[in-house]
C-alpha positions in Angstrom: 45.0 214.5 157.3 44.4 210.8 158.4 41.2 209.6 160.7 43.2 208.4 164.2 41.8 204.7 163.7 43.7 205.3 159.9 46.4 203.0 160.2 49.7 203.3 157.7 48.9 199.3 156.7 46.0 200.5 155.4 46.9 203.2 153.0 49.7 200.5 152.0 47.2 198.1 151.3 45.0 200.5 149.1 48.2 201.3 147.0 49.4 198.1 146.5 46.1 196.5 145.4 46.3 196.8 141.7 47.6 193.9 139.4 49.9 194.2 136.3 50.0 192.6 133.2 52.5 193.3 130.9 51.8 191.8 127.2 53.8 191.4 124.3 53.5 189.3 120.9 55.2 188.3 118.3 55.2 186.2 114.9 58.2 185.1 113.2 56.6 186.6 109.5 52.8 187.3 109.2 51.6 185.0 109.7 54.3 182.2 110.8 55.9 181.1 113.5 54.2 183.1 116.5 54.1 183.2 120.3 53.3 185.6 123.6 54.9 186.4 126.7 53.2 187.9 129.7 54.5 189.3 133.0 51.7 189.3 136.0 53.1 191.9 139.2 50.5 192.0 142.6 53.1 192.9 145.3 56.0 191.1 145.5 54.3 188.6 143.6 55.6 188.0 139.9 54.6 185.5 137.2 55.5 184.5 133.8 53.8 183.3 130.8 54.5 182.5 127.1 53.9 180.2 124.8 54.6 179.4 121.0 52.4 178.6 117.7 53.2 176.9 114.6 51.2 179.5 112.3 49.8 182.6 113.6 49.8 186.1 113.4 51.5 189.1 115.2 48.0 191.0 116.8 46.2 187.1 117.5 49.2 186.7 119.7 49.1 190.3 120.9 45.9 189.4 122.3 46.4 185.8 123.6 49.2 187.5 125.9 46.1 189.8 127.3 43.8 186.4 127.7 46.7 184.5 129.1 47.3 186.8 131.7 43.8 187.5 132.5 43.0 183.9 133.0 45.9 183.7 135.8 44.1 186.2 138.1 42.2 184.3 140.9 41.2 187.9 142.6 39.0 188.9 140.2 37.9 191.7 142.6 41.0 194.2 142.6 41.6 196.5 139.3 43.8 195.3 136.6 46.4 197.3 134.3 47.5 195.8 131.3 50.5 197.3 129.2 50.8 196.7 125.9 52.7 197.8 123.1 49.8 196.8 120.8 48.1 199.9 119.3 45.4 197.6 117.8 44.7 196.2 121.5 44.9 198.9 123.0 43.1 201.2 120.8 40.2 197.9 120.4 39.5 198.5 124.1 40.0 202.0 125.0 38.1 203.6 121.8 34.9 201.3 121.9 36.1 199.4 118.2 35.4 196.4 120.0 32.2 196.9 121.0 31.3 198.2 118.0 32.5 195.0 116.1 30.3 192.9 118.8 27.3 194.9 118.1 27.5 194.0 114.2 29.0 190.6 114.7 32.2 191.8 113.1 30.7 192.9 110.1 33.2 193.9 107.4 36.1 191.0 107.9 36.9 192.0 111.2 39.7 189.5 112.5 40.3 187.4 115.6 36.5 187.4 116.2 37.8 183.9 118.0 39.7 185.7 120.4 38.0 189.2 120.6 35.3 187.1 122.2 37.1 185.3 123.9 38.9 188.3 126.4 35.3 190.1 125.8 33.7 187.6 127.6 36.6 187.2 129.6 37.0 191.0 130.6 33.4 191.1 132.3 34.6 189.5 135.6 37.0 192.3 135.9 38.0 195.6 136.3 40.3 196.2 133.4 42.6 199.2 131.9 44.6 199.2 129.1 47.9 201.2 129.0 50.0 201.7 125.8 53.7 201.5 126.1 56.0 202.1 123.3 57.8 198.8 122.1 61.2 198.0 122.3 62.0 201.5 123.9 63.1 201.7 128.1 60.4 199.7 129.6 62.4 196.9 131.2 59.2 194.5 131.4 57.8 195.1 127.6 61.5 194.6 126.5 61.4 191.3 128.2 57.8 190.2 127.0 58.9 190.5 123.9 61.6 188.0 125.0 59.7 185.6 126.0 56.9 185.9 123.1 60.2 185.9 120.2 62.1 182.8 122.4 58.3 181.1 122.3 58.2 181.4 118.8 61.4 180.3 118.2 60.6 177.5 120.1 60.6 173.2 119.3 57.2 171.9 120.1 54.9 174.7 119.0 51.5 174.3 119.6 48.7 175.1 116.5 47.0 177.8 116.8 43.3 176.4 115.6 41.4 179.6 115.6 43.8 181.3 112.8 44.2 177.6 110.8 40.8 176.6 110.9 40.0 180.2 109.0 42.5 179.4 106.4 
């Protein structure tokens, strides 16, 4: 099945080259209180993100989690996956609504242009799929996004979320 010069370290290395992110958000009311939490998996390799936000809403922080993570990956060359139990991230990517809303400058009251642009511009230095996961279901590493996203929010020292106040 195998060339003879096929060696098993490589098919390893062609399985294993994918990274993770898994994404989760959450704001305490909507908008309030808010933050993200983010788990990064490339081999045995694991990393964790969150952070809170005085005032925000549930979908900006949603989306931070996706930026977040994306702006941790130094090997922009292998495929990312990113899991979310956001419908309206998912769905923004995967059916072309984002796109769209770029072409006509977010006509209509689209929100989070801030950040939409932000991953857009983001997203072009990678290779990126989006995955939805149902929320607070059996996925052990949505269930502990959302842990770290609600314990952000929850937090002391929450940081301000300019982009949502400034459009106040």
């Amino acid at each position: 099945i195998f060339p003879k010069r096929c060696k098993l370290f490589s098919l390893t290395t062609i399985v294993m080259s994918e990274i993770k992110i898994y994404t989760d958000g959450s704001s305490r009311g909507n908008p309030g209180p808010g933050g993200y939490g983010a788990i990064l998996l490339y081999n045995h390799h694991r990393k964790e993100l969150s952070k809170g936000f005085r005032l925000t809403t549930n979908n900006r922080m949603e989306l931070l989690a996706v930026i977040a993570g994306l702006q941790e990956i130094k090997k922009k060359e292998l495929p990312v996956t990113v899991y979310s139990d956001s419908q309206y991230v998912v769905n923004s990517v995967n059916k072309g609504w984002l796109n769209n809303w770029i072409k006509t400058d977010f006509k209509g009251g689209k929100k989070n242009k801030d950040l939409w642009l932000q991953y857009y511009q983001l997203s072009r230095a990678f290779n990126v799929k989006f995955v939805w996961v149902k929320g607070h279901a059996d996925n052990p590493y949505n269930n502990h996004c959302d842990l770290l996203a609600t314990t952000a929010a929850d937090g002391k020292h929450l940081a301000i979320d300019t982009g949502y106040e400034e459009s106040l």
